[in-house]
C-alpha positions as CSV (number, residue, x, y, z in Angstrom):
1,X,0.0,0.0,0.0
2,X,0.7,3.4,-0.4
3,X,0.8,5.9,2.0
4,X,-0.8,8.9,-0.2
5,X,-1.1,11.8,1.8
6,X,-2.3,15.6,0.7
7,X,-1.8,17.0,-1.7
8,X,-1.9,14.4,-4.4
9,X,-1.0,14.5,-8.2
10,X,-1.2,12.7,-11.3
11,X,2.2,11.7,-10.5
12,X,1.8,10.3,-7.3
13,X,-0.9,7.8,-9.0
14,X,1.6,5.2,-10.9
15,X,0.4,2.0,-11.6
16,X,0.7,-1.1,-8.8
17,X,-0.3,1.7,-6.1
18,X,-3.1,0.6,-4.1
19,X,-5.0,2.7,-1.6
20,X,-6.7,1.2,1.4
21,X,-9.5,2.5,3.2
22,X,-10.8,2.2,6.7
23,X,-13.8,0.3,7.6
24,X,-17.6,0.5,7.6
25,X,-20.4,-1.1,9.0
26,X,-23.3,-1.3,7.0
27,X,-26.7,-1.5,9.9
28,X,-30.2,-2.3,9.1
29,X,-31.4,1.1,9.8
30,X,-28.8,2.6,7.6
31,X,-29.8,-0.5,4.5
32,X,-33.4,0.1,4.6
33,X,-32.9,4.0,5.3
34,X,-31.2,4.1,1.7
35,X,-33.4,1.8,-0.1
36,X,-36.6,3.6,0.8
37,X,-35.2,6.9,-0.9
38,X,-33.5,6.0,-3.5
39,X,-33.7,1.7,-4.4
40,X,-37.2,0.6,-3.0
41,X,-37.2,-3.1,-3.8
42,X,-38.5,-5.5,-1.2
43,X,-35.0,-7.6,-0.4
44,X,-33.6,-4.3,1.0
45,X,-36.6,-2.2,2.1
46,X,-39.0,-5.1,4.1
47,X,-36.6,-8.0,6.5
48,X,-40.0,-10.1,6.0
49,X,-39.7,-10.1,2.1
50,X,-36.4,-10.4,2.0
51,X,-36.1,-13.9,4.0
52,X,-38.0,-15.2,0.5
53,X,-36.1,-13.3,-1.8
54,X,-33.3,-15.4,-3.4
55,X,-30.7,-13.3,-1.2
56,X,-32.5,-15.2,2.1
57,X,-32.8,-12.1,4.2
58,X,-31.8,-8.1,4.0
59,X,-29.3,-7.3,1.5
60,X,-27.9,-3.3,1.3
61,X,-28.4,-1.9,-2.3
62,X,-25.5,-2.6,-4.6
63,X,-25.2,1.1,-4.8
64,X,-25.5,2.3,-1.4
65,X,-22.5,-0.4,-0.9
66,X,-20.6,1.4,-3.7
67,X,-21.2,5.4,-2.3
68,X,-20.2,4.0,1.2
69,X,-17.3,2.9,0.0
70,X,-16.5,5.4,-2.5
71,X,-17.1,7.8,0.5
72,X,-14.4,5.8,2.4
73,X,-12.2,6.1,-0.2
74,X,-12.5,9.8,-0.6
75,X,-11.8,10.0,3.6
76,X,-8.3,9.0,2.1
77,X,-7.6,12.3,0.5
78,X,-6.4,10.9,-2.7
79,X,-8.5,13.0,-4.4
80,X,-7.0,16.2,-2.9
81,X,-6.5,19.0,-4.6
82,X,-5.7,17.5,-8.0
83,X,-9.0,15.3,-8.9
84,X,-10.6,16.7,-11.5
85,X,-13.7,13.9,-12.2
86,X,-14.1,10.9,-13.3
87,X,-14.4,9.5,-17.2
88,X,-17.1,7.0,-16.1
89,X,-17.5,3.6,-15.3
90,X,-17.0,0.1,-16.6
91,X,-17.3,-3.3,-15.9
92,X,-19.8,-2.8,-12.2
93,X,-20.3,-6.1,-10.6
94,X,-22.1,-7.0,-7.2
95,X,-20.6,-10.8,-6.4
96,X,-22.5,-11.3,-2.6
97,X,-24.8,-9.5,-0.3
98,X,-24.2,-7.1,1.8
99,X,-26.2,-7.7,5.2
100,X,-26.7,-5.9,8.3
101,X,-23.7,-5.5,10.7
102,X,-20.9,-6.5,7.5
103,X,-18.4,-3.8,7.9
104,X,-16.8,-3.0,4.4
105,X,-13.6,-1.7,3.0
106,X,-12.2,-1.0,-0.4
107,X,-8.7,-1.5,-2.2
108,X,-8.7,0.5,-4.8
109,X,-5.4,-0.2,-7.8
110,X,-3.8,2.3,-9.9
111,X,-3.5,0.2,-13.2
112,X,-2.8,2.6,-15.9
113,X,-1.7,6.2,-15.9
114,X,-0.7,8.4,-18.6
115,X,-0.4,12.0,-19.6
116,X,-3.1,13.7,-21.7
117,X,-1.7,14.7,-25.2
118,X,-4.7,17.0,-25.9
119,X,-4.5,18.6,-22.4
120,X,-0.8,17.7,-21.0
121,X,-1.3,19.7,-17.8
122,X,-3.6,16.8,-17.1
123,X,-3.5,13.0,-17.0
124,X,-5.4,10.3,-16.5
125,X,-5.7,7.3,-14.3
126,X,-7.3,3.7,-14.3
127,X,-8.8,2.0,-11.5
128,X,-9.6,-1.3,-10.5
129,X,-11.8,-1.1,-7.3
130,X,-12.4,-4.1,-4.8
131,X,-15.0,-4.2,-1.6
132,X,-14.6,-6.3,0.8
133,X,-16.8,-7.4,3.9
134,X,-14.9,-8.2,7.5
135,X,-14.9,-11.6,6.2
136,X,-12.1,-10.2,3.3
137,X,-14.8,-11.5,1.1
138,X,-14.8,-9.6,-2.3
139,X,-18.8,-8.3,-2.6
140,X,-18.1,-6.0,-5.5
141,X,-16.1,-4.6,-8.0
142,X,-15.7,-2.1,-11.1
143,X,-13.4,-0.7,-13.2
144,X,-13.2,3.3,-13.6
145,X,-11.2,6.3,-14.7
146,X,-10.6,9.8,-13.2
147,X,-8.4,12.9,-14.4
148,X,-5.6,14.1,-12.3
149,X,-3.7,17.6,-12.3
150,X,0.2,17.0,-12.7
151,X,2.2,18.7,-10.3
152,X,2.4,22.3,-10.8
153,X,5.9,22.3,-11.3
154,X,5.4,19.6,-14.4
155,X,3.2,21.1,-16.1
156,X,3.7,22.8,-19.5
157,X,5.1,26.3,-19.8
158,X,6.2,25.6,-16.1
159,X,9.8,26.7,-15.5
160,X,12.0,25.8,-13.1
161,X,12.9,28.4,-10.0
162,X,14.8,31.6,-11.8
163,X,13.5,30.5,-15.5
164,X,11.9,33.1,-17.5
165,X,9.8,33.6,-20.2
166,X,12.2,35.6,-22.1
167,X,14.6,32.4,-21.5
168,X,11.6,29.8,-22.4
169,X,10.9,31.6,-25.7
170,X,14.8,31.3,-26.5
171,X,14.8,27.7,-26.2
């Protein structure tokens, strides 16, 4: 693992770095809390329905599962200052349940990272993200991309200390 602290560039993202997060626990208040607003179906909203539901009892949303530990992940800083968004999502996949009182975590791996040419004071970075319950269990993963700033002092038309832009034009 990597220790990234703040602040964090492109540059500090090469690939093989993984960033671990602390831990969460997911409760039932919190499972059916989320489901009611915003993923209403009856395994994660009603513990009753959910015993006959082919998960066997109350499982959180997929998604509430993936902002809690997205959230976790940001609480890492390695967003901080130079994240500038992500360039979506690929390859989502929910592998077990989630239930009341699993506390998850997330590993997330730096697999690819390279300089933009149309905007090279920017790069960006691939991720392969992995949750995990107490158990070390893998309950989901995806694939996904974000933009990084580059270190201010690598960034085009950047000079070092006592350059100048006379001197740069002369070059």
């Amino acid at each position: 693992m990597t220790d990234l602290r703040p602040p964090v560039w492109f540059e500090d993202l090469t690939p093989g770095t993984v960033i671990k997060t602390a831990g969460a626990t997911m409760t039932e208040g919190q499972i059916i809390e989320f489901a009611m607003r915003w993923d209403p179906q009856p395994f994660h909203i009603d513990v009753e329905a959910a015993k006959e539901s082919m998960f066997g009892g109350l499982a959180a949303s997929g998604f509430h599962t993936m902002l809690t530990a997205f959230r976790l992940l940001h609480a890492t800083n390695f967003m901080y200052p130079a994240g500038q968004g992500s360039g979506g999502m690929e390859s989502l996949r929910w592998l077990i349940p989630v239930r009341p009182g699993d506390t998850i975590r997330m590993e997330c791996e730096v697999t690819d990272a390279r300089v933009l040419k149309s905007k090279p004071h920017m790069g960006v970075c691939a991720f392969h993200y992995h949750v995990y319950n107490q158990r070390d269990e893998q309950v989901m993963d995806w694939k996904a991309s974000a933009f990084y700033l580059r270190r201010p002092e690598n960034r085009p038309g950047n000079r070092p200390e006592g350059g100048t832009a006379a001197g740069a034009a002369a070059e």
